[in-house]
Backbone bond lengths (Angstrom), bond angles and torsions (degrees), N, CA, C in turn:
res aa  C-N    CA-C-N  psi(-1)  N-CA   C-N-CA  omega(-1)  CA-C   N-CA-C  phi
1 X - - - 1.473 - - 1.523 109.17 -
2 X 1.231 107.72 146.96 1.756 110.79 -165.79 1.316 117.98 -87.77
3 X 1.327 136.02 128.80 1.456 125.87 -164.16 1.733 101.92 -48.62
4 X 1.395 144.42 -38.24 1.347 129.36 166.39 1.232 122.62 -48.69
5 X 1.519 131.90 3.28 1.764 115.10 178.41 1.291 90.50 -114.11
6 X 1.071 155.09 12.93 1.514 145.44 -176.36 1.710 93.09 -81.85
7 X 1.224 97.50 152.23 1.523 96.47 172.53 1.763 103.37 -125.61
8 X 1.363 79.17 108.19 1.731 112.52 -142.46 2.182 86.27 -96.91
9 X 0.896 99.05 159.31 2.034 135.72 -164.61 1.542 91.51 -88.18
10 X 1.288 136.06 106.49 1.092 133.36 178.63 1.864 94.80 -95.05
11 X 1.550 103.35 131.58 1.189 108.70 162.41 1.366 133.92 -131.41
12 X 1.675 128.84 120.36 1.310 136.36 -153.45 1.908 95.64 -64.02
13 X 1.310 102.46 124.43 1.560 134.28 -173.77 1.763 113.22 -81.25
14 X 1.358 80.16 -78.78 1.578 98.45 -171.97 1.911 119.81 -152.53
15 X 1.607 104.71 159.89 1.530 110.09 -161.37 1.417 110.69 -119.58
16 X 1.537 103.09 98.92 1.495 96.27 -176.85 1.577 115.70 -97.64
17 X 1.185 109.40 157.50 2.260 116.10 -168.30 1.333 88.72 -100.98
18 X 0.968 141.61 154.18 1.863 149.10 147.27 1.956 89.79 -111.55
19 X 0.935 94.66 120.58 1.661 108.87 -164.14 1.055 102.96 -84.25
20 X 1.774 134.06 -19.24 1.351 122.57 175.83 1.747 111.73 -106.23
21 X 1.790 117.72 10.78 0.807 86.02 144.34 2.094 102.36 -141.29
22 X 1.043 83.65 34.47 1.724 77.46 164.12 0.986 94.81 72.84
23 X 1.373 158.09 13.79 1.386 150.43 -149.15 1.776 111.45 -118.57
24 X 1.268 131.74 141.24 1.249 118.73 179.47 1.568 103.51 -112.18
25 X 1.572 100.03 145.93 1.512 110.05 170.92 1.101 115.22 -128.35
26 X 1.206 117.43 153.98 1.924 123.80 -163.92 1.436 110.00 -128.58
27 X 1.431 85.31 134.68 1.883 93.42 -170.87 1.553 96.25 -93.65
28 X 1.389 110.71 150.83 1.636 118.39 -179.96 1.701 110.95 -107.00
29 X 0.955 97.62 165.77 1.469 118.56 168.74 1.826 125.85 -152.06
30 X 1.279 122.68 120.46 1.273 116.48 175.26 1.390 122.05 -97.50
31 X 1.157 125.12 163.25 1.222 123.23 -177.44 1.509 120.31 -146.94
32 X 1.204 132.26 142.90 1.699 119.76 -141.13 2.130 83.00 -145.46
33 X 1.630 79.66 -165.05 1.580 82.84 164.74 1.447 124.62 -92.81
34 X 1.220 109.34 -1.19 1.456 101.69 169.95 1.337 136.30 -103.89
35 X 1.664 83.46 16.43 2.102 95.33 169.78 2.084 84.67 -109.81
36 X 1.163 130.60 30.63 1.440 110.72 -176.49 1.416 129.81 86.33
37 X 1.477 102.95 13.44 1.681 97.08 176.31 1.883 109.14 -97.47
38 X 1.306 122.75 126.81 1.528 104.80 -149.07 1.506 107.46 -78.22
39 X 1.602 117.15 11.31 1.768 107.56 -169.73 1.348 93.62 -166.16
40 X 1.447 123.39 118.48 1.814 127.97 -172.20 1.393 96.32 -64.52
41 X 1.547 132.06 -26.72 1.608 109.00 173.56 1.488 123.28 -90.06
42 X 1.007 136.53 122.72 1.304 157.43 146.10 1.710 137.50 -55.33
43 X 1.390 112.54 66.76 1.314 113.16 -160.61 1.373 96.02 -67.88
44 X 1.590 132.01 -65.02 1.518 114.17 162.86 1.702 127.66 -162.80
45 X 1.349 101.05 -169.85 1.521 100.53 -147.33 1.638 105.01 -128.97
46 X 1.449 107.50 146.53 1.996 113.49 -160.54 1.518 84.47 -125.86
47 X 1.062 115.87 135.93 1.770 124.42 150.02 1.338 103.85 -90.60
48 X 1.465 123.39 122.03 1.980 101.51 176.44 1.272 86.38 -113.79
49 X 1.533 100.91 -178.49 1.663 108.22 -171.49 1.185 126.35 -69.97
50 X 1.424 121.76 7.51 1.491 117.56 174.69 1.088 100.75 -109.87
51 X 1.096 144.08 27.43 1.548 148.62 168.21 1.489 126.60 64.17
52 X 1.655 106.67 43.41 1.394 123.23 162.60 1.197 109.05 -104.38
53 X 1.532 101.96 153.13 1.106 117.77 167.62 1.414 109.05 -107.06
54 X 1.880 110.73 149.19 1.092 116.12 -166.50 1.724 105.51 -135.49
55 X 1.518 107.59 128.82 1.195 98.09 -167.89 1.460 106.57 -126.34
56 X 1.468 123.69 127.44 1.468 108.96 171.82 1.784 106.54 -109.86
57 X 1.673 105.54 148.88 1.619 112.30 -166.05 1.532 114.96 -124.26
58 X 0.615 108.54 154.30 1.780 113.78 161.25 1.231 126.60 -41.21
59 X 1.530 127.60 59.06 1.142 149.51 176.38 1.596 114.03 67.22
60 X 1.728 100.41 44.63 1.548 119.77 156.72 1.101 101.19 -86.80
61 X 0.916 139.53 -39.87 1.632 143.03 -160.47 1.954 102.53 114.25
62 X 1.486 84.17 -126.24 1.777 99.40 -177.74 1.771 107.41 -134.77
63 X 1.311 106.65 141.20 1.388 110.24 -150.58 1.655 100.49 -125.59
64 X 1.593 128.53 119.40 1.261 107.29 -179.83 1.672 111.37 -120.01
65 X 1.622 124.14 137.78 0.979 114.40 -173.70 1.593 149.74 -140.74
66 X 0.911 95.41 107.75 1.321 96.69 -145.85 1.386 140.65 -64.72
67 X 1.224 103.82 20.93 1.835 129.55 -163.94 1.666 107.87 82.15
68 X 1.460 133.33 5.41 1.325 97.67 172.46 2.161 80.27 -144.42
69 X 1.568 99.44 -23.19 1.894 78.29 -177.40 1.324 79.70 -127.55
70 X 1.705 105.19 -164.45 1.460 127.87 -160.35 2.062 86.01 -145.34
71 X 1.001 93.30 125.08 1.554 102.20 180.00 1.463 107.94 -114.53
72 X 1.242 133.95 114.55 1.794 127.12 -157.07 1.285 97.51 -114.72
73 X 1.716 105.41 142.26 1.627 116.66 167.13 1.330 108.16 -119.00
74 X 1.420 112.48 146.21 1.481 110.18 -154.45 1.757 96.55 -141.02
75 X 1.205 128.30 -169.40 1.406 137.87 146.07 1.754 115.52 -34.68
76 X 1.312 101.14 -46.71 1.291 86.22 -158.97 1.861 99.15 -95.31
77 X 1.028 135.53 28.65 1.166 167.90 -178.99 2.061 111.27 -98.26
78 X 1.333 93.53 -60.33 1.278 103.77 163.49 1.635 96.28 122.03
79 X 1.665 104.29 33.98 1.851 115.71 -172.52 1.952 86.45 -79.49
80 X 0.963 120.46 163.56 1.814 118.10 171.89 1.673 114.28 -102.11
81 X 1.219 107.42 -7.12 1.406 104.30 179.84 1.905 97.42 -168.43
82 X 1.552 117.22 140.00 1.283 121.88 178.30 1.164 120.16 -93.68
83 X 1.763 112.34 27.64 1.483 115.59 174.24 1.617 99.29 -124.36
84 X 0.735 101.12 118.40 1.594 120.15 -167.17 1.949 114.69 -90.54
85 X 0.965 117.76 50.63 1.328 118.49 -174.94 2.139 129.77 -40.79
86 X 1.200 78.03 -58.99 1.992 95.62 173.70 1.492 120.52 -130.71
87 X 0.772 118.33 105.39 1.725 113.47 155.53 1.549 120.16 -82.62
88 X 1.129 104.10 160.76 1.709 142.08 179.04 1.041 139.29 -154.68
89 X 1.315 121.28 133.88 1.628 107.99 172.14 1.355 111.90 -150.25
90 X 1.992 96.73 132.07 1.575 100.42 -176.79 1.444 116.77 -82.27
91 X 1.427 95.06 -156.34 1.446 119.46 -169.92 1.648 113.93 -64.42
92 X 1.080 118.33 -8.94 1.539 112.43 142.63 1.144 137.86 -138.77
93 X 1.259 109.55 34.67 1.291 114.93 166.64 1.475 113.68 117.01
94 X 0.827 107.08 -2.94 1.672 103.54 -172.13 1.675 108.45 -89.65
95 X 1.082 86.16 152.03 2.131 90.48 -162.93 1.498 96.85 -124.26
96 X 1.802 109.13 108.08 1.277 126.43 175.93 1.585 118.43 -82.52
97 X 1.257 138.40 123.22 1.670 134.04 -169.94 1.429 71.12 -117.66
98 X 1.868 100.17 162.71 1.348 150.80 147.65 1.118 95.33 -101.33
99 X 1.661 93.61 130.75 1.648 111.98 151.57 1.379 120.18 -154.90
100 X 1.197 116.29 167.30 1.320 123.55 -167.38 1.665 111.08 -76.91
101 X 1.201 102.47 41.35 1.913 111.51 -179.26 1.324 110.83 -156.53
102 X 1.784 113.13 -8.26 1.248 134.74 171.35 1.789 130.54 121.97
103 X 0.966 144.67 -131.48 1.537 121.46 -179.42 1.627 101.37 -129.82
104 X 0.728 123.08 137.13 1.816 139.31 176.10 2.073 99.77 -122.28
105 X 1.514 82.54 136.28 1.772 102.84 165.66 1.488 101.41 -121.75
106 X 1.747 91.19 136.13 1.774 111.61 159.03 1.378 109.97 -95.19
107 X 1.050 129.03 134.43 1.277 126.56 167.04 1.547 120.94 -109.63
108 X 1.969 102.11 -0.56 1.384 96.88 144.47 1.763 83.67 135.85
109 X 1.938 102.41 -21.97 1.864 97.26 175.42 1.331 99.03 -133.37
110 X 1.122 125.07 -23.33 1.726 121.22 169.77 1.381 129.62 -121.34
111 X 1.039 150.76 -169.04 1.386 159.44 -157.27 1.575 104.13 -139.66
112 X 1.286 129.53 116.96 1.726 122.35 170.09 1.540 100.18 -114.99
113 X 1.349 114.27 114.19 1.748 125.96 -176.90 1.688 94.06 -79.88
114 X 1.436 110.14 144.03 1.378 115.94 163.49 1.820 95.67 -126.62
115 X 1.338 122.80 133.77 1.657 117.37 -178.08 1.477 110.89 -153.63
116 X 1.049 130.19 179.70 1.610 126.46 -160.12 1.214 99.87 -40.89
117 X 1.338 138.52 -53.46 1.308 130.95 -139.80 2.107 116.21 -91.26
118 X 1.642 84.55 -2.65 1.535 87.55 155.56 1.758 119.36 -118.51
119 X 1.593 111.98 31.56 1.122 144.93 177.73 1.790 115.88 63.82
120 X 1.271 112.72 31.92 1.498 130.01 152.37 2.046 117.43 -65.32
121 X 1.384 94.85 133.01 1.595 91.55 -166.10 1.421 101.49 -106.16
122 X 1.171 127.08 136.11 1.937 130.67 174.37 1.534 100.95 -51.51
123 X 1.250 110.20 114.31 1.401 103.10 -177.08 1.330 113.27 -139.52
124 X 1.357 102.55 140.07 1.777 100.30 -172.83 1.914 118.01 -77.99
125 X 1.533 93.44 -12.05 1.667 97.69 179.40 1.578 103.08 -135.49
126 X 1.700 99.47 142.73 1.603 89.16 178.97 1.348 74.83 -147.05
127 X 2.250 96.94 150.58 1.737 103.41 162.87 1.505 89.59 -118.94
128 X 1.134 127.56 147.79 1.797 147.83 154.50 1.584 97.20 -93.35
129 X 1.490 107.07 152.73 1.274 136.51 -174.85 2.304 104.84 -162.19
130 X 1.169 105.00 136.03 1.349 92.00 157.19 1.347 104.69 -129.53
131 X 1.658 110.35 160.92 1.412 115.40 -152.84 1.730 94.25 -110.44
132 X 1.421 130.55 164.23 1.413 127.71 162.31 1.745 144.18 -15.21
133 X 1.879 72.39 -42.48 2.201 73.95 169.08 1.461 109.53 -110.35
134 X 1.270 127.85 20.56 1.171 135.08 162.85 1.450 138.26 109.33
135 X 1.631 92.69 -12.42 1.728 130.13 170.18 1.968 100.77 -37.85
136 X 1.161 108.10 148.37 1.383 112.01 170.75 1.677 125.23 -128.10
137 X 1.432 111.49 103.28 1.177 112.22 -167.94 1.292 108.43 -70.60
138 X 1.392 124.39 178.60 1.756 141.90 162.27 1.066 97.63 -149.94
139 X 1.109 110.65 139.97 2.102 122.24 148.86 1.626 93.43 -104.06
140 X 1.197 125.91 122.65 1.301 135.08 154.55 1.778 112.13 -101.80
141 X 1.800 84.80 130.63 1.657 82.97 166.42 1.392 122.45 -122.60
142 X 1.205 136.30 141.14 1.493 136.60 -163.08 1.671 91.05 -116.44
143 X 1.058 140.78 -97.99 1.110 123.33 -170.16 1.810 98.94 -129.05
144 X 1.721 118.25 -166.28 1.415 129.92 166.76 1.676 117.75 -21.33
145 X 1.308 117.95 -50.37 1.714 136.18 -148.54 1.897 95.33 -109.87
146 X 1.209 112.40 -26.33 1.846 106.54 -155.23 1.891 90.78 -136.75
147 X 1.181 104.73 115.11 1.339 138.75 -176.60 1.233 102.63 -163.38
148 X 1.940 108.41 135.82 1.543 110.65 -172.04 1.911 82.58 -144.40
149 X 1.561 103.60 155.83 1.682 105.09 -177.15 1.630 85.02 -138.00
150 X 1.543 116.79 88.92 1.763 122.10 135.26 0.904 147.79 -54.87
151 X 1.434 111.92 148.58 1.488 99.91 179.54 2.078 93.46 -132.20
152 X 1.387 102.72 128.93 1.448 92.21 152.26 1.331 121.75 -112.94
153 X 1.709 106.77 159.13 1.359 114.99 -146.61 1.254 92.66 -157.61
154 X 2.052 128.59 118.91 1.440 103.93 153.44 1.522 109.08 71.48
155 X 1.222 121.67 11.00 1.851 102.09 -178.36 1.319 99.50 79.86
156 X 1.653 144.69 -10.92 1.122 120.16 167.02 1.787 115.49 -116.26
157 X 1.335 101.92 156.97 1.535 103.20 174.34 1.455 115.44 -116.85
158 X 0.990 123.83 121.89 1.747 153.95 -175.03 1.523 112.95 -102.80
159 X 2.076 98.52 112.02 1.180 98.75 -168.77 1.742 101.78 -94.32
160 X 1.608 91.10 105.14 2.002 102.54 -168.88 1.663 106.67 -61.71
161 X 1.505 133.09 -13.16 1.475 129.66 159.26 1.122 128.99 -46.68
162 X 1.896 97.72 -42.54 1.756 102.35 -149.33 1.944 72.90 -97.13
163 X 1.368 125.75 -47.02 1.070 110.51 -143.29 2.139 93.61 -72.07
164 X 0.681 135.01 -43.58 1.012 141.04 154.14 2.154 128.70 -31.30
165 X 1.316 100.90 -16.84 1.646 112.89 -158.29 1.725 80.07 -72.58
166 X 1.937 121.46 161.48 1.787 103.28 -1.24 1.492 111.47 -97.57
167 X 1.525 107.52 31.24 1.445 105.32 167.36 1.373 121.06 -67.93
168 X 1.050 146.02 -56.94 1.564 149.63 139.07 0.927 103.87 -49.74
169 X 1.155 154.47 19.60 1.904 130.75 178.01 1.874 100.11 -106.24
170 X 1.343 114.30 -162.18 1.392 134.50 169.49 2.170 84.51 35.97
171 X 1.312 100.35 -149.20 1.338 111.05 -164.56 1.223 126.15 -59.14
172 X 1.217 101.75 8.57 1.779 116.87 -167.07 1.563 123.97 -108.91
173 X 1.857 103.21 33.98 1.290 100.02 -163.71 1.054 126.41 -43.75
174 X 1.281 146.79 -153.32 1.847 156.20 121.95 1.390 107.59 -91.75
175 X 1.283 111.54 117.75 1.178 143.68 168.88 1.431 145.28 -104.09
176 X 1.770 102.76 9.72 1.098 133.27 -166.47 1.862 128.18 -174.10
177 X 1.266 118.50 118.85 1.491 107.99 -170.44 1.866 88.63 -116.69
178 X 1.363 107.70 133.77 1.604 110.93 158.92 1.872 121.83 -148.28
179 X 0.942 98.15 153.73 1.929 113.33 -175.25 1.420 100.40 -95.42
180 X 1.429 112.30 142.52 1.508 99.87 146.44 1.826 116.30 -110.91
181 X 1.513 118.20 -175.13 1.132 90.92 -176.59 1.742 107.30 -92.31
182 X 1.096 126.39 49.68 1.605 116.65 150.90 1.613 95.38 -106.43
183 X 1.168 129.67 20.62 1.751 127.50 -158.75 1.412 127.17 41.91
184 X 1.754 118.99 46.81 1.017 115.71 166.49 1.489 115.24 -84.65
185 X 1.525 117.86 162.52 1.313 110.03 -167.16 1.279 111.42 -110.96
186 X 0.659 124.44 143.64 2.077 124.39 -168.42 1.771 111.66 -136.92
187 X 1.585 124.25 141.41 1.297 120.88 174.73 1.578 82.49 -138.64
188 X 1.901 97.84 154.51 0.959 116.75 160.11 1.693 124.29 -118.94
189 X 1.574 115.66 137.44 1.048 108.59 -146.81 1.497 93.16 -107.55
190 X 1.943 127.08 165.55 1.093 102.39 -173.14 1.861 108.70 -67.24
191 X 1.553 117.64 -35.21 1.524 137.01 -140.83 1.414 92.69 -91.02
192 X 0.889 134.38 -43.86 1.586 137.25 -108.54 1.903 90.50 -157.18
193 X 0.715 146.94 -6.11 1.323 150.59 157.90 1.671 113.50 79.10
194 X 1.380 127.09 -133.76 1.441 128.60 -166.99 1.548 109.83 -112.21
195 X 1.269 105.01 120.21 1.572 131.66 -172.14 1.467 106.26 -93.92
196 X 1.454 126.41 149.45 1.278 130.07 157.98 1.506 118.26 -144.83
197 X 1.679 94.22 136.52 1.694 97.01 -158.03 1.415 90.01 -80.80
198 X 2.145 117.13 128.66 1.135 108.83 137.26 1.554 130.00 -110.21
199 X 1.004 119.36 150.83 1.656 108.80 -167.37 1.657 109.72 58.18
200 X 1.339 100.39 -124.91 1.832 97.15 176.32 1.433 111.32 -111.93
201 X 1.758 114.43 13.69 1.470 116.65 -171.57 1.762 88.70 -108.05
202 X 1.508 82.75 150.79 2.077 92.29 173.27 1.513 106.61 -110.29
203 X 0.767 131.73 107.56 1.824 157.79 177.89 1.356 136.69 -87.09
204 X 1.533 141.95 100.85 1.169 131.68 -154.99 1.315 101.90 -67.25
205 X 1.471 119.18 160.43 1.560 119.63 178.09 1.656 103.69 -90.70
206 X 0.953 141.75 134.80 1.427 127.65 158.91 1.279 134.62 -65.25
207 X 1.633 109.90 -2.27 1.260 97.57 177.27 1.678 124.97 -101.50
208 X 2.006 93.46 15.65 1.831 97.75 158.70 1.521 99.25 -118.89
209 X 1.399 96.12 173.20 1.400 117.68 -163.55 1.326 89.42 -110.67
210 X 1.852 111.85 105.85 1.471 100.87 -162.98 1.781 96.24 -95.86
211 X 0.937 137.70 24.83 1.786 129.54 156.53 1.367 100.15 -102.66
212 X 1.355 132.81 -19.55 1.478 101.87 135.31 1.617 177.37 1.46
213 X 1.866 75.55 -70.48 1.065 110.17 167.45 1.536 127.96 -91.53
214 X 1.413 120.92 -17.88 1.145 135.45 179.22 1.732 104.61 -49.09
215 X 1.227 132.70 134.94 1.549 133.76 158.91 1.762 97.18 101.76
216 X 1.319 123.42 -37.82 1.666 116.13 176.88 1.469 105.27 -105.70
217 X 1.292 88.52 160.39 1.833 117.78 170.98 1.440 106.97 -84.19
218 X 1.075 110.45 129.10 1.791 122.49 -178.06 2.115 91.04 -71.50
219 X 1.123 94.82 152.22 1.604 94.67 175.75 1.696 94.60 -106.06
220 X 1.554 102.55 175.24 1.589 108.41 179.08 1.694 102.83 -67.18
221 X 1.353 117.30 161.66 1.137 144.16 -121.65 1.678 77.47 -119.18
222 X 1.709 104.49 152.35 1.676 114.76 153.94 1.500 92.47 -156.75
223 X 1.470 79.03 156.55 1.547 96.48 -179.52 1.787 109.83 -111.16
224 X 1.409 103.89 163.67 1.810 92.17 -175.35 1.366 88.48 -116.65
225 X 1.801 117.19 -150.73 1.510 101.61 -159.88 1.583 90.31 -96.86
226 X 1.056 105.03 -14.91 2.203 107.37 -170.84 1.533 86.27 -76.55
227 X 1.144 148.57 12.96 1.922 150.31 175.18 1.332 99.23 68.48
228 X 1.707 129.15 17.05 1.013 117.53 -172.00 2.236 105.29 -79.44
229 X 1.198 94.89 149.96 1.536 114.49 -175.03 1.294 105.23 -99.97
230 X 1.753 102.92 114.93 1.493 110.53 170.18 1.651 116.36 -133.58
231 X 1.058 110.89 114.75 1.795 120.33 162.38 1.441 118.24 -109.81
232 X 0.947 103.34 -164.14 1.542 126.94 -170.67 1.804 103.63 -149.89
233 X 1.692 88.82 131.88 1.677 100.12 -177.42 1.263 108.10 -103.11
234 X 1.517 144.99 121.50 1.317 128.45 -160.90 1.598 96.74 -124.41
235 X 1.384 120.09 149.87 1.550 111.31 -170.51 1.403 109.20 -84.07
236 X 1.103 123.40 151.30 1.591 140.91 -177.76 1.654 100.91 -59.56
237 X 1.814 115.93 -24.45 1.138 91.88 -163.16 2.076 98.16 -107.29
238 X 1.463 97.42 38.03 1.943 101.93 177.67 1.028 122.57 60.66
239 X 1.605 117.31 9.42 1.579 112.27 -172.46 1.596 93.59 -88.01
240 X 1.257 124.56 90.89 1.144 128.03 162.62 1.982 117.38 -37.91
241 X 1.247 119.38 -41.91 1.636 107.26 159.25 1.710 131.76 -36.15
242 X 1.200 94.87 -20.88 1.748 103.26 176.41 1.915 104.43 -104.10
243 X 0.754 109.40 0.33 1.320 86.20 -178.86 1.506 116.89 -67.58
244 X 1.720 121.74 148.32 1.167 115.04 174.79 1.269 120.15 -118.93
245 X 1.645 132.92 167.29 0.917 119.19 -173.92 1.651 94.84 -129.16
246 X 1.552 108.57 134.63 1.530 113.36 -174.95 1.879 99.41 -123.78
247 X 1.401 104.69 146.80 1.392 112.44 148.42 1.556 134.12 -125.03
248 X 1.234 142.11 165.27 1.535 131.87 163.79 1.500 108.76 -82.87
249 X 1.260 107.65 143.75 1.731 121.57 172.33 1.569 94.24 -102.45
């Protein structure tokens, strides 16, 4: 296969000015497996604060890089699965992947596997969030029926569904984990719309219209410069004509 079909890691190079019109242009660069990336697909990619890039692939493992090599963590590394779905990384550094065998943390010299048997579900989608005292949530989703929302804490993990049910339980899964930036914590439910934990009670916000929200998935979250919060709710069933677009006042 020819180094042009890889679906190669584009990485921003260089910043050029055109001086008459103020305008910037960007030089490219691709990168495949034969500069060292261990798998041409790229499900996705973390900048952490020391200025790596972190890439997890389609059963490359996890790939780190540092602008001139690609340094790979794999199984035999002590990665738990070489399909790398989501990355994250908290408040000190430690870089959490999803994978389809369950979630592993680097903390920069080892690998800590979390997998069914400390009640983590194989899941093809995961969101991370960390909360005020430093705890790190996930909503993992495995398919329609099996969605679980953790929290680790302290060496322990807390399944926030069950402990929480029958508000999340029966038809009312969680279908959504989001932050804002004062770090409030918010879920969206499929029935019953968008919750926010205060204290140990979960509370609708008033400033969405939660029958609204009923039937779509809230999309990820942006903030404007007034901290106001705006997404888009799109319906489960793709008819893009319904989608809505909400903000907070």
């Amino acid at each position: 296969m020819s180094k042009q079909v890889f679906v190669c890691v584009v990485l921003l190079c260089n910043i050029f000015i055109i001086n008459s019109l103020q305008a910037q242009h960007y030089s490219f660069r691709s990168y495949s497996v034969e500069d060292g990336l261990p798998q041409s697909e790229v499900w996705d990619i973390l900048s952490d604060k020391r200025g790596y890039l972190w890439l997890g692939t389609n059963g490359g493992g996890l790939a780190r890089f540092n602008g001139r090599h690609f340094q790979v963590f794999d199984k035999k590394h002590g990665l738990i699965d070489e399909q790398v779905r989501q990355l994250f990384e908290d408040s000190k550094g430690n870089i959490w992947m999803n994978t389809f065998r369950g979630i592993s943390k680097y903390d920069g010299r080892t690998f800590t596997n979390y997998s069914e048997k400390e009640g983590v579900i194989n899941s093809v989608f995961s969101s991370f969030i960390e909360d005020k005292k430093g705890a790190v949530w996930v909503y993992m989703f495995q398919n329609i029926t099996t969605r679980k929302l953790l929290k680790f804490e302290n060496g322990k993990i807390i399944d926030l569904a069950s402990q929480y049910a029958p508000l999340f339980a029966g038809g009312n899964p969680i279908v959504g984990l989001f932050k804002d930036r004062q770090g409030e914590i918010y879920v969206q439910t499929l029935q019953k719309g968008l919750f926010q934990l205060q204290g140990a009670e979960w509370k609708q916000p008033a400033w969405v219209r939660q029958d609204s929200l009923v039937g779509r998935q809230v999309t990820p979250w942006h903030h404007d410069s007034q901290n106001r919060i705006w997404f888009t709710a799109v319906p489960f069933n793709g008819n893009a004509n319904q989608t809505e677009l909400f903000y907070s006042q």
